[in-house]
N, C-alpha and C positions, 0 to 999 in steps of 0.2 A: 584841067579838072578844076570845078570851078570849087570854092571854100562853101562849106557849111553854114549854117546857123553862131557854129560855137568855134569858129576861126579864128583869130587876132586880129585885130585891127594895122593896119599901116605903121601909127605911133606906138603900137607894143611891139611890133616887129623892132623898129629902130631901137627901142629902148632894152629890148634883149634877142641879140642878133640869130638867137638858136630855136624862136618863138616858130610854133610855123605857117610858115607861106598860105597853107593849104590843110584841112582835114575832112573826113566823110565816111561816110559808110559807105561801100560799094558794092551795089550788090552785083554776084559774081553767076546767079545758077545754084541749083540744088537746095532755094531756101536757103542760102548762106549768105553774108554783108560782112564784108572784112573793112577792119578800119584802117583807114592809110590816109599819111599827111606826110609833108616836102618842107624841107627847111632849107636856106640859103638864100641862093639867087637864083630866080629864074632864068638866068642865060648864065649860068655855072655846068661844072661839067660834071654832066650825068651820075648818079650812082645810086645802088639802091643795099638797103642794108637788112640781113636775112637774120632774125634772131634765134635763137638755140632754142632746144627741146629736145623733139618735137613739144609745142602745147604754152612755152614760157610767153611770148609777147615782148612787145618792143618797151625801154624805159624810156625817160628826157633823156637820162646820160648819154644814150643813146644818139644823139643828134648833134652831143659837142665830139665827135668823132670827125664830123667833116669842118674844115674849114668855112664859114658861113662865106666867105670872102671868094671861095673859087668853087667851091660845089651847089651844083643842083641835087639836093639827096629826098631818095624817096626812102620812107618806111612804115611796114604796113602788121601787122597782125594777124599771121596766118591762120585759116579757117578753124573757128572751133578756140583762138586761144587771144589773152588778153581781152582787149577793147571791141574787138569782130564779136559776130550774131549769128545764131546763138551761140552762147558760152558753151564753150565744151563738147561740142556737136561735132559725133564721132563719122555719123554716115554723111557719105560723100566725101568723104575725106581722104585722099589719097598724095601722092608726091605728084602722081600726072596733074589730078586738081592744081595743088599747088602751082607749079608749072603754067598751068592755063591763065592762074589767077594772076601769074606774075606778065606773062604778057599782055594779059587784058589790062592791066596798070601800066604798062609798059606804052599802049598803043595809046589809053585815055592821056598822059601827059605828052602826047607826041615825042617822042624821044625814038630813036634811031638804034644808037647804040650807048651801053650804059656799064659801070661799073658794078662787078658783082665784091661783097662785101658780108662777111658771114662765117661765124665762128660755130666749132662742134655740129650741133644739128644743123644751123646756118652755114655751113662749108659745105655740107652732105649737100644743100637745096641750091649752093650755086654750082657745083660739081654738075651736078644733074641738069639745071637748067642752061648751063652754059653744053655741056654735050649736046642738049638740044634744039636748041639756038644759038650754036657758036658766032655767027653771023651777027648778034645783037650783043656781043659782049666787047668791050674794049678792053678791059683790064681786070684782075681779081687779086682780093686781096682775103687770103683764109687767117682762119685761127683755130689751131687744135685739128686737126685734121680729122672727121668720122666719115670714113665710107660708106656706112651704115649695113656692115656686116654683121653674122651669127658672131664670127670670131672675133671682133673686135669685144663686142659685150660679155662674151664667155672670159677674152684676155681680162675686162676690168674687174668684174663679180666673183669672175669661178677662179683666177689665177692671182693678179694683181693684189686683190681683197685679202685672202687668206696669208699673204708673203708679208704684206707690209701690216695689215693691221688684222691677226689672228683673232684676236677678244671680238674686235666688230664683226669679222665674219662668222662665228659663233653666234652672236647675237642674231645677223640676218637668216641663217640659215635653221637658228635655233623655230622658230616659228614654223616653219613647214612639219607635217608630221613625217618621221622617219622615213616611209616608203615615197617619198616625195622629193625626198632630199638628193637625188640622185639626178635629177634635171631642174636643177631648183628657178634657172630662169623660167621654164614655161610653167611652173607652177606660180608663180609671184603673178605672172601678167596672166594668169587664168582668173589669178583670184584677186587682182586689184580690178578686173572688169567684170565680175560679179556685180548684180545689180544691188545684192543686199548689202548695206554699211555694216553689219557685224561683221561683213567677209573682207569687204573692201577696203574698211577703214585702214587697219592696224599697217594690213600691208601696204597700202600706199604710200604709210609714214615711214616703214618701215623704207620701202624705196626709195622714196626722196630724200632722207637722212643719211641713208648708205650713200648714196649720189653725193650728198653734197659735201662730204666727209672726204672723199676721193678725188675732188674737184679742186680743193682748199690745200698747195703746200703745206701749210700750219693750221691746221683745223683746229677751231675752239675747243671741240670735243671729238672725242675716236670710239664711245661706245653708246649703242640704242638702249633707249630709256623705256621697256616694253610697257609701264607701269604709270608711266605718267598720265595723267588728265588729259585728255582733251577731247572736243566734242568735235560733232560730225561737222561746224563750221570750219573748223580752223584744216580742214582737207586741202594739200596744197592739190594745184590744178595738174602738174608736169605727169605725173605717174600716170593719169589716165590715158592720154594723148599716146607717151611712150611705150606705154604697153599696146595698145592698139595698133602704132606704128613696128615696135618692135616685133610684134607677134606675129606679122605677112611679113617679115625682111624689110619691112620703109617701102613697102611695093615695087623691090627691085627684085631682077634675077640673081644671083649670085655672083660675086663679085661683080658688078655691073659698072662700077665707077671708076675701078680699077682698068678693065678690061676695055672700056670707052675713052680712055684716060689720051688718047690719038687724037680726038677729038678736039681737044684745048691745042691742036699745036700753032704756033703764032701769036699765040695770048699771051702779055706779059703778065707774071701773078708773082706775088711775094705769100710766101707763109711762115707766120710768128710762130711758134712751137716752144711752147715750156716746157726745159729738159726733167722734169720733175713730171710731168702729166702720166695719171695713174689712167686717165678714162681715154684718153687719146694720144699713145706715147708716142715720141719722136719716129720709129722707125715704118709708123704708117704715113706719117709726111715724107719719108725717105723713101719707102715705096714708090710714092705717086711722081715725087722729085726727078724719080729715076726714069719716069715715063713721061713724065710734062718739062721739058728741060728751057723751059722759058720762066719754068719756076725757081725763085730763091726761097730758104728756105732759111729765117735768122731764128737762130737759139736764142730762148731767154733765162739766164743763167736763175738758179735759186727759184725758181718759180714752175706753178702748176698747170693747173686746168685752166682756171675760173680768168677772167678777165682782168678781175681785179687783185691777182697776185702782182709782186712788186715788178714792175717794170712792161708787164705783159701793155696794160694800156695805151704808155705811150710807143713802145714798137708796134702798135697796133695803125695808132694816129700819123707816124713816121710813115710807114708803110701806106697808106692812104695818101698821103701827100706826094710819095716816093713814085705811086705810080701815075698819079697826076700829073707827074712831069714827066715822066717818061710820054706819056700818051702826049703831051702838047711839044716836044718834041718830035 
């Protein structure tokens, strides 16, 4: 895949070894162009790294996960979210796409077999993609385990929510009218994909604030601000995507990840799990643990969802190195 217009140059690579190799727009079908670019070295070993959502996008931090010194890593911006075209662009948009898009990146930097790399929503899309091309995966490394079940979201919102932090879930629930509040997921994603911003606005803040609340061991804040200011810019991008995705099952059958989980056997995989995780807890990595037995599965004591609770990062980067060797053994 050849570099772009806005690539780095050779001496900005040297001079910051995480700069990348490679970036573009590619386009994939459907009127869609997802952005992907490769950092390392180009005769490093393969891997590619799937970021959370559905709908967030890849950061820089993002790229000092791999060793510049022994991986070839690709990372790309799934259809509709971050740096990819158009922004936000829900049709066409499915997990099989995804999939497609990942082996069509897969086949453009000639790569054979490749690490999978992908936390929450990016664990759900290497789960998935490794079930369906197990033959192209060497090795996985998750974080925070989502199968992307009815039940896993009901566990964080409708159970999780209300045990640990009663005021917030008041707050989220308080917004639905009464007769509403009795499926209050499918109400929230009926009405953060409402076209109108009177409908869509509140709730989508209202969603990504409960999210990110539940994500965070020690959250700055534990209750929504229904009252505060803000204009129809400052709309975070995740809720739309999530609801879209949420609202078909992630376009899977029911338990599908679990139940394909035969799939992965032979694959060495490690997964980080913070014992603390409200939106993805431990015993649905123990689940999968118990059907994929080539999987390790390290606890991360005091710590939550998010990546960057204390410790999660570098069991993350361990973990990536960890199977690095395993594979060149």
């Amino acid at each position: 895949m050849a570099p772009d217009a806005g690539a780095v140059s050779s001496d900005s690579k040297r001079a910051d070894p995480f700069a990348p190799l490679t970036s573009q727009l590619l386009p994939v079908g459907d009127g869609h162009e997802i952005y992907v670019e490769s950092v390392g070295r180009a005769d490093g070993i393969p891997a590619v790294y799937l970021h959370g959502g559905p709908g967030s996008g890849c950061q820089p931090d993002h790229r000092r996960l791999f060793d510049p010194e022994r991986f070839h890593a690709v990372l790309f911006d799934q259809r509709g979210a971050g740096r990819s075209r158009p922004k936000g662009r829900r049709e066409d948009n499915t997990l099989p796409h995804l999939i497609a898009d990942m082996e069509m990146i897969r086949e453009q930097f000639g790569i054979s077999r490749w690490m999978m790399v992908g936390g929450s929503w990016g664990a759900t899309l290497a789960l998935a993609y490794t079930q369906a091309h197990p033959e192209r995966v060497s090795g996985i490394v998750l974080r925070a385990t989502f199968l992307g079940t009815r039940g896993e979201l009901e566990g964080a919102f409708l159970d999780a929510l209300p045990r640990f932090y009663p005021g917030l879930s008041e707050d989220f629930i308080s917004l639905l009218p009464e007769e509403e509040r009795t499926k209050p997921l499918d109400a929230y994603w009926r009405r953060i994909l409402d076209t109108d911003p009177a409908i869509h606005g509140p709730f989508a803040r209202a969603w990504h604030d409960t999210e990110r609340i539940l994500s965070e061991h020690i959250p700055g804040r534990v209750r929504l601000d229904h009252n505060s200011p803000a204009s129809a810019r400052s709309l975070p991008a995740t809720p739309f995507m999530e609801a879209h995705y949420f609202q078909s099952d992630c376009f899977m059958r029911p338990g599908q990840l679990l139940a394909d989980a035969g799939k992965l056997r032979g694959i060495p995989g490690i997964i980080v799990q913070g014992r603390y995780d409200l939106l993805c807890p431990p015993a649905t990595s123990h689940a999968l643990g118990a059907v994929w037995r080539e999987a390790e599965i390290r606890l991360v004591e005091g710590a939550g969802h998010t990546l960057y609770d204390p410790g999660v990062r570098d069991a993350v980067m361990k973990a990536i190195a960890d199977i690095a060797s395993k594979l060149n053994r």
